[in-house]
Backbone as JSON, one array per atom type, in Angstrom:
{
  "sequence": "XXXXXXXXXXXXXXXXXXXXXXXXXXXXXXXXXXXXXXXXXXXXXXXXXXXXXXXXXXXXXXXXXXXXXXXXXXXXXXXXXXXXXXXXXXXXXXXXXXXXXXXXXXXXXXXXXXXXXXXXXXXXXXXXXXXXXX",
  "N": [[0.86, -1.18, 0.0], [0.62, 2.45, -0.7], [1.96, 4.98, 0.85], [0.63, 7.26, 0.35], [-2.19, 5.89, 0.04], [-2.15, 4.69, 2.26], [-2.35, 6.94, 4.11], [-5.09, 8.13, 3.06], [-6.69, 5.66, 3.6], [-6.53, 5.99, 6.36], [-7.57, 8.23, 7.28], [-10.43, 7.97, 6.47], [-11.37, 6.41, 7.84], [-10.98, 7.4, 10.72], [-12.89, 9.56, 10.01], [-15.07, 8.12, 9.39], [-15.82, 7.69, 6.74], [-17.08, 6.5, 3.68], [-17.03, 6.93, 1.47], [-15.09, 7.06, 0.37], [-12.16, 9.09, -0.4], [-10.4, 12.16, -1.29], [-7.71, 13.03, -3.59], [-6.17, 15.16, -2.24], [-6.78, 15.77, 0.19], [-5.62, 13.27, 1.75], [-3.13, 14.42, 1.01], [-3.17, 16.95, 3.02], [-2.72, 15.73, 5.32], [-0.49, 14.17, 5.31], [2.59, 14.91, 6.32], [2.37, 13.12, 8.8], [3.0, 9.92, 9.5], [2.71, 6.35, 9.68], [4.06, 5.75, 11.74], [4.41, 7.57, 13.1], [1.84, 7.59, 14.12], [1.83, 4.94, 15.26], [4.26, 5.58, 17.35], [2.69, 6.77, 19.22], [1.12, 7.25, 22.29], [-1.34, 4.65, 23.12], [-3.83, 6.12, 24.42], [-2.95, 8.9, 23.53], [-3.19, 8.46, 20.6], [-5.69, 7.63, 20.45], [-7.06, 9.4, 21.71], [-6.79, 11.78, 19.75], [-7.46, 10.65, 17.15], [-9.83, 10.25, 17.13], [-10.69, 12.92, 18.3], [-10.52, 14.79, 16.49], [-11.28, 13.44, 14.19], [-14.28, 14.17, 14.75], [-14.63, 17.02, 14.9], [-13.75, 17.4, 11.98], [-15.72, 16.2, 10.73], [-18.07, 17.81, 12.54], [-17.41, 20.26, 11.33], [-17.95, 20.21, 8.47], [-20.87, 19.22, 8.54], [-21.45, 21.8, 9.13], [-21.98, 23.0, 7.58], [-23.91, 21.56, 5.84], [-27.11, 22.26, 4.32], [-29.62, 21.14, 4.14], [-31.41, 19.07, 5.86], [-33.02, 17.3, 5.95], [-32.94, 14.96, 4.16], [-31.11, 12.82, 4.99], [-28.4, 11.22, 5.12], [-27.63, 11.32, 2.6], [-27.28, 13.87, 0.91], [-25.02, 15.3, 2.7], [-22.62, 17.74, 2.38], [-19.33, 17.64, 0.7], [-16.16, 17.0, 1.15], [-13.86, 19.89, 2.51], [-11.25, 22.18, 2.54], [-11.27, 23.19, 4.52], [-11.91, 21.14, 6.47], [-10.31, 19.76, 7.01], [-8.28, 21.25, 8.08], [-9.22, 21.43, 10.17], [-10.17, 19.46, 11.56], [-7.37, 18.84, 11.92], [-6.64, 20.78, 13.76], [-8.21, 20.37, 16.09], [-7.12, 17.6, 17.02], [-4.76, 18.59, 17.69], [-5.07, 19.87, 20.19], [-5.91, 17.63, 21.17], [-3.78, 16.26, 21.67], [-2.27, 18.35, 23.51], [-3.81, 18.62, 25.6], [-3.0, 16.38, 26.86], [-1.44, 15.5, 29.78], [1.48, 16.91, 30.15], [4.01, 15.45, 31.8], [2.99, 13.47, 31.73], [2.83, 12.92, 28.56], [4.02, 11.33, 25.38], [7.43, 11.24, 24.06], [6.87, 11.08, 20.57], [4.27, 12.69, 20.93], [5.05, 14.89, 22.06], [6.83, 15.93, 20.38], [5.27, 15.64, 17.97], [3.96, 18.1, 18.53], [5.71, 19.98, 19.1], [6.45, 20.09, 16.42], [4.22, 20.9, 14.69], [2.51, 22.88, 12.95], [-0.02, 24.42, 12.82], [-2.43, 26.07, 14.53], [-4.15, 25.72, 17.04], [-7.13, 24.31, 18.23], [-8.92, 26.61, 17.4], [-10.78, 29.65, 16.7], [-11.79, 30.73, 13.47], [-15.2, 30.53, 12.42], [-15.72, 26.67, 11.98], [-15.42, 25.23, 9.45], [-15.82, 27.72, 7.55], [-13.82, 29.0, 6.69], [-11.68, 31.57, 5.49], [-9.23, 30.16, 3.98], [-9.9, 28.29, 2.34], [-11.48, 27.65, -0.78], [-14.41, 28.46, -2.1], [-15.87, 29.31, 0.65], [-15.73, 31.29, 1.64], [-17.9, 32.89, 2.14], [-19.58, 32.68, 3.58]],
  "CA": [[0.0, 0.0, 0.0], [1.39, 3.63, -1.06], [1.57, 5.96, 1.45], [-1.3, 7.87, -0.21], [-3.05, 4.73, 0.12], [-2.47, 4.57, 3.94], [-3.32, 7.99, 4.64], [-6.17, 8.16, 2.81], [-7.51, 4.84, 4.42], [-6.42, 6.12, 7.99], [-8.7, 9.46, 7.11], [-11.36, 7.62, 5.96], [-11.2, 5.62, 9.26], [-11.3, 8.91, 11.57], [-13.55, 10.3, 9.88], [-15.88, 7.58, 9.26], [-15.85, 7.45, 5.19], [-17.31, 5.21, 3.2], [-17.52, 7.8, 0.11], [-13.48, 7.59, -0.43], [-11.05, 10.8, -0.24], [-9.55, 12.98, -2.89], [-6.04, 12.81, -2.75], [-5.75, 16.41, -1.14], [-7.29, 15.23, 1.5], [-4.55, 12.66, 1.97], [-1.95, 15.13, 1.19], [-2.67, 17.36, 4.02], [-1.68, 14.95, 6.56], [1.09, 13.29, 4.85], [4.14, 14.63, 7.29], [1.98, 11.95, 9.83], [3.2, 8.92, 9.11], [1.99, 5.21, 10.11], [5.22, 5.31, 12.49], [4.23, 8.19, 13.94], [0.63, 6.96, 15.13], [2.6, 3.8, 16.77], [4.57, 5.75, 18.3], [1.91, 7.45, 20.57], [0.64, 5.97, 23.87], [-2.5, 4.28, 22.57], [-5.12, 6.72, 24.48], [-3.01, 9.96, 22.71], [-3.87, 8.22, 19.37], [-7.36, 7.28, 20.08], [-7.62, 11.13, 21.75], [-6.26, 12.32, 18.26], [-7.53, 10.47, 15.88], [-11.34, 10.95, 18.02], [-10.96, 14.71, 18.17], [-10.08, 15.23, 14.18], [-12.66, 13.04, 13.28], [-15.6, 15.09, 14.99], [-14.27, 18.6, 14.4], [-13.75, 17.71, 10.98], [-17.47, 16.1, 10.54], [-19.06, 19.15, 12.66], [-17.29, 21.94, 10.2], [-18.81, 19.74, 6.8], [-21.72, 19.03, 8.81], [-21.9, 23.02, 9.68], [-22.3, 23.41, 5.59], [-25.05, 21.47, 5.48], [-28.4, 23.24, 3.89], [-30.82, 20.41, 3.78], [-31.44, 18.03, 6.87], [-34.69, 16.34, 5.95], [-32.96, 14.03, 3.54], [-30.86, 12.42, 5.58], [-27.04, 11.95, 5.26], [-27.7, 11.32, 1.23], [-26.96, 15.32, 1.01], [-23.99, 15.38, 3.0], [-21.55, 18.42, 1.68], [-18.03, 17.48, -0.16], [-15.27, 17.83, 2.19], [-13.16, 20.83, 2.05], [-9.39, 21.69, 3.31], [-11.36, 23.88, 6.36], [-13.06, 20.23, 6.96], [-9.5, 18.5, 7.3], [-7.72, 22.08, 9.05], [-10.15, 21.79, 11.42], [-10.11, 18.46, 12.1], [-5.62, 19.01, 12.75], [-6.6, 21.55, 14.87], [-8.73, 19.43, 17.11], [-6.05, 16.72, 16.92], [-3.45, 18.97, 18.16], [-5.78, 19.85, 20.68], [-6.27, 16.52, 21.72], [-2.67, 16.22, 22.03], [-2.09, 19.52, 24.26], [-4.81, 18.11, 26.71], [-2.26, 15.21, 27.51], [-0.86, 15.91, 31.19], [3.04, 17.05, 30.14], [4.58, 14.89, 32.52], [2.59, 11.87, 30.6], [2.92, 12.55, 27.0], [4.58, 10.32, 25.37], [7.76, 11.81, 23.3], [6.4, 11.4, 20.2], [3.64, 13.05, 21.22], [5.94, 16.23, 21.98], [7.56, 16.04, 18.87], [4.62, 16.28, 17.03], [3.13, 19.09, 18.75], [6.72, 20.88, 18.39], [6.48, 20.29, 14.61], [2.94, 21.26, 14.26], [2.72, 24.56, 12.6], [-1.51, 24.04, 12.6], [-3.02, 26.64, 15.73], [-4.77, 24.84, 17.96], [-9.26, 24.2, 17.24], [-9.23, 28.08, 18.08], [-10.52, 30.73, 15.32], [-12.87, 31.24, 12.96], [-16.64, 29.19, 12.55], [-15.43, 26.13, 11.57], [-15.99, 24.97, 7.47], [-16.1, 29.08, 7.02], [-12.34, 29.61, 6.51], [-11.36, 31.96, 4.22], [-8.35, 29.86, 2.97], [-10.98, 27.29, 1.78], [-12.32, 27.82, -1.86], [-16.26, 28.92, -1.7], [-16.66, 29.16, 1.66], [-16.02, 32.91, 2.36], [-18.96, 34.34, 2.42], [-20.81, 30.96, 4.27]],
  "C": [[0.9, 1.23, 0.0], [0.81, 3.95, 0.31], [0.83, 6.7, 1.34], [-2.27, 6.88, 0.28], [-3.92, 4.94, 1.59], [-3.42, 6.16, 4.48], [-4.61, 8.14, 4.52], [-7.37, 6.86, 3.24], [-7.39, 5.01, 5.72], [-7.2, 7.68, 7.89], [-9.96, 9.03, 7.53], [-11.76, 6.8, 7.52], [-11.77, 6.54, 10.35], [-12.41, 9.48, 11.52], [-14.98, 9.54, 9.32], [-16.62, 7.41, 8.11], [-16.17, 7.1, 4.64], [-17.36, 5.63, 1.65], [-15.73, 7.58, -0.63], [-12.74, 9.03, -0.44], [-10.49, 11.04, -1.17], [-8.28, 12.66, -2.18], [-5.49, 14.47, -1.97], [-6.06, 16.12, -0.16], [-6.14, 14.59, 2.15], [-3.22, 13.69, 2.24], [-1.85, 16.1, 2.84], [-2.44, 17.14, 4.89], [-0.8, 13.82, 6.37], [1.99, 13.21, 5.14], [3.42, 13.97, 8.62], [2.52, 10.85, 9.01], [2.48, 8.0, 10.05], [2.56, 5.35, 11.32], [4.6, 6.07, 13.62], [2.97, 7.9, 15.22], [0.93, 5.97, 15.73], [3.14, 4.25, 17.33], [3.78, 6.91, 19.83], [1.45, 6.4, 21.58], [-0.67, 6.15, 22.9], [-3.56, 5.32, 23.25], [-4.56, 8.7, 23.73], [-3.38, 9.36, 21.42], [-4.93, 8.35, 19.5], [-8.01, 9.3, 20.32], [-7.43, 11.85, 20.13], [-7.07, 12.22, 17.42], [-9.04, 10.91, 16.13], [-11.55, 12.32, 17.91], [-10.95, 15.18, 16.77], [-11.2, 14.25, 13.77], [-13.85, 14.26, 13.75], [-15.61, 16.12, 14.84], [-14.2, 18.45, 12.74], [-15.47, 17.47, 10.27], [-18.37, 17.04, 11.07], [-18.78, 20.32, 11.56], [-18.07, 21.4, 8.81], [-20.22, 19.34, 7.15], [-22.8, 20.76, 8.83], [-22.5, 23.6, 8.16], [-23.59, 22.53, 5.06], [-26.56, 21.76, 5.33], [-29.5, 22.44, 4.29], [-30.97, 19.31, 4.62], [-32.23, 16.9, 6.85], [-34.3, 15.23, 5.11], [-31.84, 12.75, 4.27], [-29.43, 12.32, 5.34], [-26.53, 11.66, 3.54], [-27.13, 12.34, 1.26], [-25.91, 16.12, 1.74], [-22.69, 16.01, 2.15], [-19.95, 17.52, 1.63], [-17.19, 17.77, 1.09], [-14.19, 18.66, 1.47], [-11.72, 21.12, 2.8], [-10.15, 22.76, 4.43], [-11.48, 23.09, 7.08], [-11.73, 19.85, 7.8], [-8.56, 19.76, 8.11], [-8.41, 21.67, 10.36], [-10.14, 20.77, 12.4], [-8.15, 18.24, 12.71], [-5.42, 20.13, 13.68], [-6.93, 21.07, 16.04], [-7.87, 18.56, 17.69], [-4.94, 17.18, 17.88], [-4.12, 19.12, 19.92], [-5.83, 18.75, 21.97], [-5.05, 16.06, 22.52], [-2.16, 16.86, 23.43], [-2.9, 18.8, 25.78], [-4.28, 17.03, 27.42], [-1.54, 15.77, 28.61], [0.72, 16.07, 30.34], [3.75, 15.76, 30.5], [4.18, 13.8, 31.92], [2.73, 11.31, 29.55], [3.95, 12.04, 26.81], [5.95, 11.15, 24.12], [7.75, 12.1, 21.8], [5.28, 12.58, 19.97], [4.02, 15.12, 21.25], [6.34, 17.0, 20.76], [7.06, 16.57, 18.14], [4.11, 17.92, 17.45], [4.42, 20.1, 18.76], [6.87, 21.35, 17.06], [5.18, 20.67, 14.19], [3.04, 22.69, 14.04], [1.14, 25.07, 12.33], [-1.72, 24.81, 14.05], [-3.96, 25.89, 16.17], [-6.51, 24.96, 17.45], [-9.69, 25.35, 18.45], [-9.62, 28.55, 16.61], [-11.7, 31.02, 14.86], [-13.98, 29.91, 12.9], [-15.71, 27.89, 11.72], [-15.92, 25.47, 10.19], [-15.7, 26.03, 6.98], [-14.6, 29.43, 7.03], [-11.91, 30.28, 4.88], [-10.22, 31.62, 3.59], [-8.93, 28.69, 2.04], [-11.99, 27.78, 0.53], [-13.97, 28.25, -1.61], [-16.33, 29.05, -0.33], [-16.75, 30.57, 2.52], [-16.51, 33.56, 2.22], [-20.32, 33.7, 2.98], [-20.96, 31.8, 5.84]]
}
């Protein structure tokens, strides 16, 4: 399996998928590796991968117009869907007692250059194609 592959089936996973992922999607969490998610203590992964899924499904959820049909009508995801959801993530991270996290764990949140799931409405980011004026 390509590394595209993986990512995009460890997205799809998170985020509870069944539609498949563009490959941007994939790309923007491509400096994660497989390695990296083993090397967390198993409840910072599950916090992680848990927090980025639901932040990214409330911001594409927050774009949805039409409720009555059920999740048929479910908006496209967008790069605010998958910011939003590495904001949460980091998030999830940060919330780990210091003294506990695991050095991975550090690492990443040293190398994270993603502000924490602070900011603007989530989906409504104006670095996100159509969505600035949602």
């Amino acid at each position: 399996m390509s590394d595209l592959d993986w990512h995009k089936k460890t997205l799809a996973d998170a985020l509870g998928e069944d539609r498949g992922l563009p490959d941007w999607a994939a790309e923007m969490v491509a400096k994660f590796s497989q390695e990296d998610l083993d090397e967390l203590h198993p409840k910072e992964k599950q916090a992680a991968l848990s927090a980025f899924g639901r932040k990214a499904r409330e911001s594409r959820n927050a774009r949805q117009t039409d409720f009555h049909s059920g999740g048929d009508n479910r908006p496209a995801w967008v790069e605010g869907d998958i910011d939003w959801g590495l904001r949460a993530a980091r998030a999830a991270l940060e919330e780990q007692p210091a003294g506990q996290r695991s050095a991975k764990a550090n690492q990443i949140l040293g190398d994270c250059a993603c502000p924490s799931a602070v900011g603007p409405n989530p989906g409504r980011d104006a670095s996100t194609p159509g969505t600035e004026n949602m």
